[in-house]
N, C-alpha and C positions, 0 to 999 in steps of 0.2 A: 048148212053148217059151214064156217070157216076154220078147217083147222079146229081147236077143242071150242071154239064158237060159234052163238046159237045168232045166227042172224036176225032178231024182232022187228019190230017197224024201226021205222026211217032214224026216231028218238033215239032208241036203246040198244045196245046190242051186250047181250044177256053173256054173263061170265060162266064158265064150266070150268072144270078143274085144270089150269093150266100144264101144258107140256114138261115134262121133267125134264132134269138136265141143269145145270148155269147159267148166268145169264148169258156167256161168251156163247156156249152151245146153243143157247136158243137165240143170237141175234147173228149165228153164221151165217146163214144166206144176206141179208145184207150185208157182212163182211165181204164176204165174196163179191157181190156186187159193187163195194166201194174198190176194191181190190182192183178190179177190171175196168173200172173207171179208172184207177191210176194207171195200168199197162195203157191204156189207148191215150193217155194224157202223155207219158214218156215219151212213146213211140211216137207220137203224132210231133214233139215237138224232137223229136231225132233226127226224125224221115222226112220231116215236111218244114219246118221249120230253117228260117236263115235270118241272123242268128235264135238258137232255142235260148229262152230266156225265161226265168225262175216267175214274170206277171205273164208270157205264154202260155208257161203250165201251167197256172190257175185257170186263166182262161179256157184252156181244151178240158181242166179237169171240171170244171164248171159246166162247158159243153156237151160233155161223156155223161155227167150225172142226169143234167137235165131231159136229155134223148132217150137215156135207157130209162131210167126210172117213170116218165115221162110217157113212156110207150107202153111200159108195163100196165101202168094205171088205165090210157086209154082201150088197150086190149079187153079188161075187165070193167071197164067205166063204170055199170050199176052197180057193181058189186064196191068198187071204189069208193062211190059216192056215197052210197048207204056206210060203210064201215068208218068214212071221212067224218061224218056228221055223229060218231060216236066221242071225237075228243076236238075237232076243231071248232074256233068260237063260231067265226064267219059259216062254215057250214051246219052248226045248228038254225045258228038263225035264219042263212038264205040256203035251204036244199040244192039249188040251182047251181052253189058254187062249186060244190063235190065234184060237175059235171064238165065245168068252164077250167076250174084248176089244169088236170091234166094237160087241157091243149094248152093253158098257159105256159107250162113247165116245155113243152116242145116248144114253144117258139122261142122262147126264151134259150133254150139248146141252141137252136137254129141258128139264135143273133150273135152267140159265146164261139159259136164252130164257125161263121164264115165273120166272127170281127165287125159287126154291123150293128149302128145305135148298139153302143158299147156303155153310154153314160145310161140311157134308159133302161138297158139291160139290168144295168149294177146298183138302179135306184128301186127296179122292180123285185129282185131280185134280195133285197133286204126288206120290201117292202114283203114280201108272200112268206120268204122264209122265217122272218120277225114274228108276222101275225099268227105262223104256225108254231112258235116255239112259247107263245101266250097259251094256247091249248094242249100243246104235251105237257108245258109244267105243273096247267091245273090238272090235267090227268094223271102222272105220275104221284101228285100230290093228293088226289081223290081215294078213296076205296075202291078196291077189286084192277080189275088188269084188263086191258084192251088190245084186240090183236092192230099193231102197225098197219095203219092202210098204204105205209109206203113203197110196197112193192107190189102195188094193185092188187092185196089178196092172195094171191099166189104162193105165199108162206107165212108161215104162223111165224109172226116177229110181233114181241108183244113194246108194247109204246113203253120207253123206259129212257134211262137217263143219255144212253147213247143215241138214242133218237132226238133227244133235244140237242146234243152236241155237235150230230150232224147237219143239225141246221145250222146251230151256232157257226159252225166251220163256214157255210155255205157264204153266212151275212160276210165273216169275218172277208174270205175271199172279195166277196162282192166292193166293200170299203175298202179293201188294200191297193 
């Protein structure tokens, strides 16, 4: 079980009566983590930064998502991957990708935090978060509710409209 979900094969992952609450209550923990991703964006470009500058902070907040988020998934990887293949296109059809995504999201951190292949970064970077926001809109648009694989599992966040918005932010960042 994840959260009020029943994990089936790799295809499906079976609906139970979702968590009570709003939608703001039940997509706190990822608030929280957007949240903490902007404190390390601030501060990195306070602290470390000469001069901090407003395409910096995209970049460290781009770096902060990819790392955290990124590590989260890898820590959980099958679990990841099986719940990834409930609403994304690319991992229904290739299983393999649930597994490859995470580490992509860390390098991708990697390139955004030390400034490296910055145009690859921000071409990949609309390319993964693009393809993933093709699959949360057919699933917000589908029947029944899917728990968020984007906190590797770890919290009942179910795929909703602020999940596709968080991508949308990500591409937007990535093009600016």
């Amino acid at each position: 079980a994840a959260g009020p979900y029943v994990l089936g094969d790799a295809q499906n992952i079976v609906k139970t009566p979702p968590a009570s609450g709003g939608v703001i209550r039940r997509v706190m923990p990822l608030l929280l983590m957007l949240v903490l991703v902007t404190l390390f964006a601030l501060l990195k470009q306070i602290f470390f930064a000469s001069p901090a500058t407003f395409h910096g902070l995209m970049q460290d907040w781009m770096a902060g998502f990819f790392l955290l988020f990124g590590v989260l998934k890898v820590i959980n990887l099958k679990k990841f991957a099986l719940m990834y293949q409930g609403y994304d296109v690319a991992a229904k059809r290739f299983p393999w990708w649930g597994y490859l995504y995470p580490f992509l999201e860390v390098g991708l951190g990697l390139l955004f935090l030390f400034g490296a292949a910055l145009v690859f970064a921000n071409v990949a970077t609309v390319a993964l978060m693009g393809l993933g926001m093709i699959g949360i809109y057919k699933k917000i648009h589908s029947e029944g509710e899917v728990q968020c694989a984007c906190l590797g599992g770890f919290f009942n966040v179910p795929v909703t409209w602020f999940t596709f918005a968080e991508n949308g932010l990500m591409v937007v960042m990535a093009v600016w």
